[in-house]
N, C-alpha and C positions, 0 to 999 in steps of 0.2 A: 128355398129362398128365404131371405130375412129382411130386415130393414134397411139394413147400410146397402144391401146388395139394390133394392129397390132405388133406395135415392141416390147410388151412383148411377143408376141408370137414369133417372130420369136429369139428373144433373150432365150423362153428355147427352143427355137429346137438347140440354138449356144451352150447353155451350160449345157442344160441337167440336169437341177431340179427349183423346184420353188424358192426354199433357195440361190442360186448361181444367179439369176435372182435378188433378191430381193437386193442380196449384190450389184450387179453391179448395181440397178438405185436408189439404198440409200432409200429403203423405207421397207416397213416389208413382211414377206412372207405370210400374211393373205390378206396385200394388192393385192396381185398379185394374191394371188388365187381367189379374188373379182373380179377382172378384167377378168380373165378368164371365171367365171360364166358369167360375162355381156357380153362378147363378144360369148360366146358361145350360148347365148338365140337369137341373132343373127342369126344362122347358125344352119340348118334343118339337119346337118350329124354332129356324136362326132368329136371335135377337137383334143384331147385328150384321155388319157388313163391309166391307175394302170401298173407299171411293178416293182412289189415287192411293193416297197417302194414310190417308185418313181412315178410320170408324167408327161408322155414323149406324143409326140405329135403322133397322127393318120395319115393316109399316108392324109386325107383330110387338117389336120391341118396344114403338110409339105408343103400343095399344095398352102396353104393360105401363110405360113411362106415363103415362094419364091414369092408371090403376093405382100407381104410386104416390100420387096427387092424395087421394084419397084414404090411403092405408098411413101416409102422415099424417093426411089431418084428422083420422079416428084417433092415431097412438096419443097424439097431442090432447083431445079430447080425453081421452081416459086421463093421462095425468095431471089435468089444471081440474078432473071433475071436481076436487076434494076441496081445491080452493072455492072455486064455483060456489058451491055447494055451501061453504061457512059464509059465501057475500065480502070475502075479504077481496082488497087489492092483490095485483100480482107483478108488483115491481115496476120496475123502467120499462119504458115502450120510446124506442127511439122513431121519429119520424122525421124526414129527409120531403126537402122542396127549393122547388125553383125560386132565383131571388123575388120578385114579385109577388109569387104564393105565399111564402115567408116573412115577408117583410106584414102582408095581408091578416096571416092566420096565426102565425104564431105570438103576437101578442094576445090575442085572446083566448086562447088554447091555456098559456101559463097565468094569465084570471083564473080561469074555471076549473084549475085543478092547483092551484096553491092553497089546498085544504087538509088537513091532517085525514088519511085515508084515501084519498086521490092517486091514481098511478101518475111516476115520474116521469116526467116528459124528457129525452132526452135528442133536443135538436141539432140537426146537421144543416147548410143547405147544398143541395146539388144542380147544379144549373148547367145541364148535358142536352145534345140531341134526344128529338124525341124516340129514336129507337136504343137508346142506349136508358131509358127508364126503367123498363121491366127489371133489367139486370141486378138493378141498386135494389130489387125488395130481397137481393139474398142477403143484403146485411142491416137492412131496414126493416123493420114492422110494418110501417107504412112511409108511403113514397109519394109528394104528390107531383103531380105530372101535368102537361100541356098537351094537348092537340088537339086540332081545327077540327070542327064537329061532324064533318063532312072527312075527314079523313081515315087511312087506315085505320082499322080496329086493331087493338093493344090483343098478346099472343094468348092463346088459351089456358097459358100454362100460369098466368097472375088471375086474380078476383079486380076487376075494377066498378067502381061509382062514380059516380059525376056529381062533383060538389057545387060549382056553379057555371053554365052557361053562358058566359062572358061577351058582351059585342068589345068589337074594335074601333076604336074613332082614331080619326086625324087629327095631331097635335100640330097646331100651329102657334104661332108667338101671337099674344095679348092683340097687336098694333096691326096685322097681317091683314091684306085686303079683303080676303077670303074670311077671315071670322065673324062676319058681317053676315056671313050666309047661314041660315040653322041648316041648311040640308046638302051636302058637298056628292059630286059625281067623278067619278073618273077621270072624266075630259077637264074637271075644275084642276085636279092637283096631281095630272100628268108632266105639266111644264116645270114642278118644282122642285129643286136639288131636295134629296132621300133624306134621311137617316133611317138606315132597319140596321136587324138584325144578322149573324153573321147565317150562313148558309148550313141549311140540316133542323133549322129552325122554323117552328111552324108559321111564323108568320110570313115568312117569304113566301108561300103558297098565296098567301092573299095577296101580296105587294107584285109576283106575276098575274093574276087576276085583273086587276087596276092596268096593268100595263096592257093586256091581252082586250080589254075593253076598249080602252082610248084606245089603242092599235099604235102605241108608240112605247118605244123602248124607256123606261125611267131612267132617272140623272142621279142612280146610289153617288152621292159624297162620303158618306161617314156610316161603317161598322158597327151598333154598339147591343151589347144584349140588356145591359143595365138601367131599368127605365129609369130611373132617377137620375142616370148621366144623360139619358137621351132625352127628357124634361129639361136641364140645364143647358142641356147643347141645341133646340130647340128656341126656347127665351133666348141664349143668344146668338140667333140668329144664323145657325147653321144649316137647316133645313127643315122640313116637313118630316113628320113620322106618326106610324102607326102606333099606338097607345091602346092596352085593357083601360077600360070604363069605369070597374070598379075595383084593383086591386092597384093601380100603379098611384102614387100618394101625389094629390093634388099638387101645381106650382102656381107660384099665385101671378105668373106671367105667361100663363100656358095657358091656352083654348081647347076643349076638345069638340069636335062636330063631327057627328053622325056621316057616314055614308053609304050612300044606295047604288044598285046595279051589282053588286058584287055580294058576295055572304061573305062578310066580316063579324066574324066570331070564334071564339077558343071554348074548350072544354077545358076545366080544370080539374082533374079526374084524381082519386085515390088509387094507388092500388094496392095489394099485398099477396101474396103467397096464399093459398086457404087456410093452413093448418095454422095459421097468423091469431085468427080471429077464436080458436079454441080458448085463448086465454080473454078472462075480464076485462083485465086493463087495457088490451088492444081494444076489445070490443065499446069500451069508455072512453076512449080518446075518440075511436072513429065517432061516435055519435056525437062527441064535443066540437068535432072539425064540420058537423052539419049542422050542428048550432051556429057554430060561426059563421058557412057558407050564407045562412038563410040573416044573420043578422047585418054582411056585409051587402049582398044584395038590398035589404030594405032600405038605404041608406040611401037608394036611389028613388025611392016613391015618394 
């Protein structure tokens, strides 16, 4: 067995056909299927397996595709040691986030490394469901990511951290009768036309919460993922919505108040690949992105 042989393997247990393998490392899907006969002549137990159409890896193939994990991230290690080892930078580290996390971290991220010697930051943002995250750390260093603290755990096959603990509050408009109140319940702002988010998105978990508490069905009006349009659309008077505490950028017509009975809160999680973090620069931004975490948090004490 070799390397390439190892990370096609573990690339179809990530995406689950040989055709999807094929697209992601730009070669054909007879190549790949080559590559698995050779690595499977290899190995005394099937890797692999027929389900319908498809093949999908064997729990021996799983066991090899998680061995894989780790024989990148040593090859990786052996060759950033050199850099390592002189204390130099190691180039661009692109990082990928949701608009909010972005909007949040990446001004401060390009502060703390606009220094002669600093790795290059090179930003995207991505703003997908939460199961469609893990996928982006194959073309990102690091990726950051949403979901409810209380929900699924992110797949084995990524490294995640949790950079801040987020609660959620109810954005109401300046003038609203309700903002009157410091502490708002289910039953308070059950009656009120919505704005959330679109469906697949972690916050509708909590927005049926709220509805499954009061025992009444909510009044969704307006779709939106973009807090800064769902702040404006809010102020004017379009409806009530769920709002992060401390990443969505203040309006200066906008209320935000606490609510009880329900766990309203996000995890705003890093994650990356292992063999990610063998290099400096990756290992210097992540630590930059928890400087930032811990500085946007204070901003609330």
């Amino acid at each position: 067995m070799d390397e390439r042989q190892l990370r096609i393997l573990r690339e179809l247990g990530d995406l689950g056909s040989v055709s999807a393998v094929a697209e992601a490392l730009h070669v054909t899907p007879s190549a790949i299927s080559q590559q698995l006969r050779l690595l499977q002549r290899s190995i005394p137990v099937p890797l692999t397996e027929r389900a319908g159409r498809r093949v999908v890896l064997t729990d021996a193939g799983q066991a090899l595709a998680a061995a894989a994990i780790k024989v990148e991230t040593a090859l990786a290690q052996a060759r950033h040691v050199i850099t390592d080892f002189a204390g130099q930078p190691d180039g661009d580290v692109s990082v990928a986030a949701f608009h909010s996390a972005a909007s949040a971290f990446f001004p401060p991220l390009l502060r703390s490394l606009a220094h002669p010697g600093r790795p290059r930051p090179a930003l995207a943002d991505e703003d997908v469901a939460q199961d469609r995250f893990p996928a982006l750390t194959r073309h990102y260093d690091l990726v950051l990511a949403h979901r409810l603290d209380h929900g699924p755990s992110w797949p084995r096959t990524v490294t995640s951290t949790t950079l801040l603990r987020e609660p959620l509050d109810v954005a109401l408009p300046a003038g609203h009768l309700l903002a009157s109140k410091p502490l708002l319940t289910p039953r308070d702002v059950a009656d009120q036309p919505w704005i959330t988010v679109h469906d697949g998105f972690p916050l509708m978990s909590t927005i049926e919460a709220i509805a499954g508490v009061a025992n009444r069905r909510l009044d969704i009006v307006h779709r939106i993922n973009e807090f800064a349009v769902v702040a404006e659309a809010v102020a004017a008077g379009g409806g009530i919505a769920l709002m992060p505490r401390w990443t969505a950028r203040p309006h200066p017509d906008v209320v935000l108040r606490p609510l009880s009975e329900v766990h309203a809160r996000r995890d705003i999680d890093v994650l990356h690949r292992p063999e990610r973090t063998a290099r400096k620069a990756v290992r210097t931004v992540l630590a930059e992105l928890h400087r930032a975490a811990a500085q946007i948090q204070g901003r609330d004490r």
